[in-house]
C-alpha positions as CSV (number, residue, x, y, z in Angstrom):
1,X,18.1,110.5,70.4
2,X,14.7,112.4,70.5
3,X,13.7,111.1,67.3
4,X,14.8,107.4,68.5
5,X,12.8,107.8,72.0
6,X,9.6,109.6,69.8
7,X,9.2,106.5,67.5
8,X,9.4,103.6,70.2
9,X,6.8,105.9,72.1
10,X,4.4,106.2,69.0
11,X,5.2,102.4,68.3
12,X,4.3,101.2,71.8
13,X,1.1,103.7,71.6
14,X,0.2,101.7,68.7
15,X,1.3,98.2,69.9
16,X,-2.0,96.5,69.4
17,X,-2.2,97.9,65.9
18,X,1.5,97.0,65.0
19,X,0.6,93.2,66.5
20,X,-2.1,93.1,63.8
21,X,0.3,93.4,61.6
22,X,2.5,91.1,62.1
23,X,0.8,88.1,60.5
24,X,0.9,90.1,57.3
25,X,5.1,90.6,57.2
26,X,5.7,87.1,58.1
27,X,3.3,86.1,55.4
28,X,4.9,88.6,52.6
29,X,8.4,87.5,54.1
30,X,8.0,83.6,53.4
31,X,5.7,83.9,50.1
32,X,7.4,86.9,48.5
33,X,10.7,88.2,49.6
34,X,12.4,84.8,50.4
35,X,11.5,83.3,47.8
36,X,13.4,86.3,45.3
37,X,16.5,83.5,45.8
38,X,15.3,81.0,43.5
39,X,15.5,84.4,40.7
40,X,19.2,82.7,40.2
41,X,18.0,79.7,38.5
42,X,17.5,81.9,35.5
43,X,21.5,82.0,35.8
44,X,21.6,78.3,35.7
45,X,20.6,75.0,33.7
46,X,18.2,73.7,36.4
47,X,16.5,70.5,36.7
48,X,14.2,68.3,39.3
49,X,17.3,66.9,40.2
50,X,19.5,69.4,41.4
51,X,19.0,72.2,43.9
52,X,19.3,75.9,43.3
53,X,22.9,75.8,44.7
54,X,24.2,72.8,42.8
55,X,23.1,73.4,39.2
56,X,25.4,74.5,37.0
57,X,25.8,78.3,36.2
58,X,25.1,78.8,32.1
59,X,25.0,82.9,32.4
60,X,22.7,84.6,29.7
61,X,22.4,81.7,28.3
62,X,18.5,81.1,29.0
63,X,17.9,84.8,28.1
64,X,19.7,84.4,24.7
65,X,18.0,81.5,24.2
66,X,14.5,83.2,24.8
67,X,15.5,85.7,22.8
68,X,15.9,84.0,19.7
69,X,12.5,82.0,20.0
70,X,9.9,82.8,17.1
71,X,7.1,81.3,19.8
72,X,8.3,83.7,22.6
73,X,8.2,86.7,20.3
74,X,4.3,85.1,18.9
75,X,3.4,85.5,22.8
76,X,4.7,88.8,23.4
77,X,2.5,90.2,20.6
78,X,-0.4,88.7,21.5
79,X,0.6,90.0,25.1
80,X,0.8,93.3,23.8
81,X,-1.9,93.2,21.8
82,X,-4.4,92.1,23.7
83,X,-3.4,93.9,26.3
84,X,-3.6,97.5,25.1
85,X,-7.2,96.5,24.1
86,X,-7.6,95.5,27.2
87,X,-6.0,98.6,28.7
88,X,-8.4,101.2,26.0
89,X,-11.4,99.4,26.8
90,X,-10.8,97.7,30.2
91,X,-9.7,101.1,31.6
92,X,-12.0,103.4,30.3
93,X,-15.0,101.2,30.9
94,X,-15.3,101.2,35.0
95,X,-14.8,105.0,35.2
96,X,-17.4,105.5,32.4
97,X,-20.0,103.1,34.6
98,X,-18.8,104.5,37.7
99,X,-20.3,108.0,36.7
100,X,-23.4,106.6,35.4
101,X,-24.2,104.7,38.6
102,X,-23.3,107.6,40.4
103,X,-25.5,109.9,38.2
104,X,-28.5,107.5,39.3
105,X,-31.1,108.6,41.9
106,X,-30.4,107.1,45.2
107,X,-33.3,104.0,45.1
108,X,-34.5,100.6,43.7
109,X,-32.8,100.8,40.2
110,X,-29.1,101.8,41.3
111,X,-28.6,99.3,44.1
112,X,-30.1,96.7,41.3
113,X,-27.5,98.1,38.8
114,X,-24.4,98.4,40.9
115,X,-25.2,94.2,41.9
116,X,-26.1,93.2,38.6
117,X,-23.0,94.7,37.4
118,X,-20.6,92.6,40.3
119,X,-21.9,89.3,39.8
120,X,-19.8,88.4,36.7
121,X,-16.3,89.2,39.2
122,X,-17.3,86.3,41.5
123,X,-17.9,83.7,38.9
124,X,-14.5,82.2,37.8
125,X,-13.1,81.9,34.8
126,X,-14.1,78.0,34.2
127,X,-17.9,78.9,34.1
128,X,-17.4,82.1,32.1
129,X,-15.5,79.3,29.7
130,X,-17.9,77.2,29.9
131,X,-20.6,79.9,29.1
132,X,-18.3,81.7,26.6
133,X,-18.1,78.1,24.5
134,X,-21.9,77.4,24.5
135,X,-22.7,81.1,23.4
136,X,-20.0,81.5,20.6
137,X,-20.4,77.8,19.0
138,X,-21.8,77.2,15.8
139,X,-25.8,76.7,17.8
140,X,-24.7,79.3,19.9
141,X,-26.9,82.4,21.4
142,X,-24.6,85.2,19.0
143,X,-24.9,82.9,15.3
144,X,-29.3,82.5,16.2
145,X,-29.1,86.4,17.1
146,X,-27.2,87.1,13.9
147,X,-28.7,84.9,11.4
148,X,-31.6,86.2,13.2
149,X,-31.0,90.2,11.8
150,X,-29.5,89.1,9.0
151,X,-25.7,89.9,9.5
152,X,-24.8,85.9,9.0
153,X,-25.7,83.7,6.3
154,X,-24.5,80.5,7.7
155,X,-23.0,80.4,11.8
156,X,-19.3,80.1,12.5
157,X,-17.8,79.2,15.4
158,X,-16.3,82.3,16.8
159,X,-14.0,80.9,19.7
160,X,-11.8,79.0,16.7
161,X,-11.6,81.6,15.2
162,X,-7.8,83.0,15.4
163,X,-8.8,86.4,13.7
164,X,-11.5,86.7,16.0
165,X,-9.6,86.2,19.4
166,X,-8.6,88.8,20.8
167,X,-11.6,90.5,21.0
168,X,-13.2,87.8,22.8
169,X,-10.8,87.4,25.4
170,X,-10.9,91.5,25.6
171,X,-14.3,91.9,25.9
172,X,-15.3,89.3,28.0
173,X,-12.7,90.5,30.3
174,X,-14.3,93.7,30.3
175,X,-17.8,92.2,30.9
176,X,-16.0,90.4,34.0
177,X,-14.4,93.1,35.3
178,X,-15.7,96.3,34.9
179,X,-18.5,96.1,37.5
180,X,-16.0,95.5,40.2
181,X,-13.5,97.9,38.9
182,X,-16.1,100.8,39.6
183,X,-16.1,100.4,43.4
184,X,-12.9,102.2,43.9
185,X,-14.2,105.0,41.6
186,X,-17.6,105.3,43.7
187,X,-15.9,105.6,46.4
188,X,-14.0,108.1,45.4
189,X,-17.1,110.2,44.1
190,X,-19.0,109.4,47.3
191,X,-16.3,111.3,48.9
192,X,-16.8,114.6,46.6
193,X,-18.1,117.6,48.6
194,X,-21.6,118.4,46.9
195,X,-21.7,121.7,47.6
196,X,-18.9,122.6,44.4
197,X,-22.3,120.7,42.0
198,X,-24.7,123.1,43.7
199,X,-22.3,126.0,42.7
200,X,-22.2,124.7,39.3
201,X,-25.8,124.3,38.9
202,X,-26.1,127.7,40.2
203,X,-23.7,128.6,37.4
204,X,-25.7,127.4,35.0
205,X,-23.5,124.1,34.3
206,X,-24.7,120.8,32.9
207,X,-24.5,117.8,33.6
208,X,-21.6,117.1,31.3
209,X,-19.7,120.2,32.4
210,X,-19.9,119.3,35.7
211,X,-18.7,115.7,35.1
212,X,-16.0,117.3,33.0
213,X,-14.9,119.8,35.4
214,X,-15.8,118.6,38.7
215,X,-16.1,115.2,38.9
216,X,-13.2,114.0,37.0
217,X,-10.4,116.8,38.4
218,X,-11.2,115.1,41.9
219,X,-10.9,111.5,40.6
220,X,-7.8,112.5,38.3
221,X,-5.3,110.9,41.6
222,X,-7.1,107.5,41.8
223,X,-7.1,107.4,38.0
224,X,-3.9,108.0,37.6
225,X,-2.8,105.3,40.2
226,X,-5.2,103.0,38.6
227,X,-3.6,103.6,35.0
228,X,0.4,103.3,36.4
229,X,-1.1,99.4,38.1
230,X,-2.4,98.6,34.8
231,X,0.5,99.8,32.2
232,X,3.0,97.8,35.0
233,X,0.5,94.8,34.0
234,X,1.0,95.0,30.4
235,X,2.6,92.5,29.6
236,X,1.1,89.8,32.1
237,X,-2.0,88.6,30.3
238,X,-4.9,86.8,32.7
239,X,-3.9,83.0,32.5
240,X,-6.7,81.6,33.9
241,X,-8.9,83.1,30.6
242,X,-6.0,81.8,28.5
243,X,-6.1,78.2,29.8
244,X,-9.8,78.1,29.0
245,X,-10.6,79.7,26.2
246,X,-7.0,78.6,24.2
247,X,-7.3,75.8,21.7
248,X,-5.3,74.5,18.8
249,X,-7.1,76.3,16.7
250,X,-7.0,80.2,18.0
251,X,-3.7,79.3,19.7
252,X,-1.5,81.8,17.3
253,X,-3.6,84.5,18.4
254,X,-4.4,83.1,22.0
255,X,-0.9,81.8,23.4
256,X,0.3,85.0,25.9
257,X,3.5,85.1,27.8
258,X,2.4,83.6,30.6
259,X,0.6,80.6,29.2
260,X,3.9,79.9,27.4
261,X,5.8,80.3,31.0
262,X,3.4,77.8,32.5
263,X,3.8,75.3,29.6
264,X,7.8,76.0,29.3
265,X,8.5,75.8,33.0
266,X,5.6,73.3,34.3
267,X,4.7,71.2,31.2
268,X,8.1,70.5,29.9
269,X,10.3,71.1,33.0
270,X,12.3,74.0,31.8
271,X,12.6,75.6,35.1
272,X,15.3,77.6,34.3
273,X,14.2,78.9,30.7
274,X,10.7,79.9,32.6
275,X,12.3,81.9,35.2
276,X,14.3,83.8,32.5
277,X,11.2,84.5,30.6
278,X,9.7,85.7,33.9
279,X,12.5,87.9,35.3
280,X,12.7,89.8,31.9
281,X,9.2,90.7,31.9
282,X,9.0,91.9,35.2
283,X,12.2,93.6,34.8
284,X,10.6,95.3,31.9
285,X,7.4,95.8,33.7
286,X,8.9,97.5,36.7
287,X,10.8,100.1,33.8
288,X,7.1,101.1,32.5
289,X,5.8,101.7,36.0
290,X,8.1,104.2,37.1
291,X,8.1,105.9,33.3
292,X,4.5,105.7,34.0
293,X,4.3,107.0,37.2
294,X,7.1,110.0,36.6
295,X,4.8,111.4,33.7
296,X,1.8,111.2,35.7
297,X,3.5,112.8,38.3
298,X,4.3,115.8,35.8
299,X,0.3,116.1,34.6
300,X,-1.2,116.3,37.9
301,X,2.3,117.6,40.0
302,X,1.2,114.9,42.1
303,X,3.2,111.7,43.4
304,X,1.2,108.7,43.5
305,X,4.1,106.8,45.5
């Protein structure tokens, strides 16, 4: 009864706070949670004309059918594929930047660093497309620089490429995303007491060593929550990259699981076959985020949830 009369008078303490809140559980409730119902039409053959209580019940059907689909299984390694480049580059990248901005003398030359390293995150995907095509095209800035030194006797086009695709859509990935991804690092430094680098220069440590044993102990929590988010995104690929640099050309090496989900389920209608597609892969997501997060938990006897 104590506990009961404690939490209404924290909660009405805090009323102001909890009214600010609201907005945000209403807005999860409609956009996320309600709609987990239409999850059943994975159960079902489902088409415009039906609703999600009337269409016919088919079972595993859709999953079986998925299953057994050479283009599905084509996505899922070009998922995975890209994806762990993504994941050995893309991860290591911000942390790496991080450091070296934070290394930097407070002045001029870091603030110009840390914005020329943002801009790329707030220009969308169409214009880095758009830039991405012009570059990598047979007149392209890469063939002139590489004829240029002598590395190519006659250009190419690089973005038609299939063999060449995946480490286009990894690294200019990385070039749009690690800037942004050191902010929650920085942070994270910022918040380091300096006195344990004046004991280590006192010590005699270098720079290294005190990166090594200072700086990266005390950012081993945030990179280990950072690592579980991005293995639980494994296998979700950025779409918005894939619908603009895919063609016919690349598309073997290019089509991901979620391009193919958009195409099944909004170009041809297969609403049902879609949300199977989708349900298994964040089924199987889910799995790698808690196996993730239980052996992080182990190496730093810390939970991150």
């Amino acid at each position: 009864m104590k506990a009961k009369t404690s939490l209404l008078k924290r909660y009405k303490q805090q009323l102001p706070l909890q009214l600010m809140v609201i907005p945000g559980v209403i807005f999860m409730l409609i956009f996320t949670y309600i709609p987990i119902y239409g999850i059943v039409v994975a159960f079902k053959s489902f088409s415009v004309t039906d609703t999600i209580a009337s269409a016919p019940w088919v079972g595993l059907d859709n999953f079986r059918i998925a299953f057994s689909d050479p283009f599905f299984w084509s996505a899922v390694r070009n998922t995975l594929a890209i994806s762990f480049l993504k994941l050995l580059i893309g991860f290591t990248a911000p942390i790496i930047l991080a450091i070296l901005i934070f290394e930097l003398k407070a002045g001029l030359f870091k603030r110009s660093v840390q914005t020329i390293s943002y801009l790329p995150h707030f220009l969308s995907w169409i214009v880095v497309g758009g830039m991405l095509t012009s570059w990598l095209s047979t007149t392209g800035l890469l063939n002139s620089f590489l004829i240029t030194i002598g590395l190519l006797d006659e250009p190419r086009n690089f973005l038609v490429e299939p063999q060449s695709y995946w480490m286009i859509a990894v690294l200019s990935d990385v070039w749009k995303s690690v800037g942004w991804g050191t902010i929650i690092y920085l942070a994270t430094m910022a918040s380091i007491d300096p006195t344990y680098y004046e004991a280590a220069k006192i010590d005699g440590a270098t720079k290294l060593q005190q990166i090594w044993h200072i700086t990266l102990p005390l950012m081993s929590f945030i990179i280990a929550l950072m690592f579980v988010l991005a293995v639980g995104g494994l296998l979700g690929s950025n779409l918005d990259q894939t619908l603009v640099l895919i063609n016919p050309l690349n598309a073997s090496r290019a089509e991901v699981i979620d391009s193919y989900v958009y195409k099944i389920g909004l170009v041809q209608g297969d609403f049902s076959y879609a949300t199977a597609v989708g349900l298994a892969i964040s089924v199987i997501s889910l799995i790698l985020v808690i196996i993730t997060h239980k052996i992080t938990k182990k190496l730093n006897n810390r939970s991150i949830f």
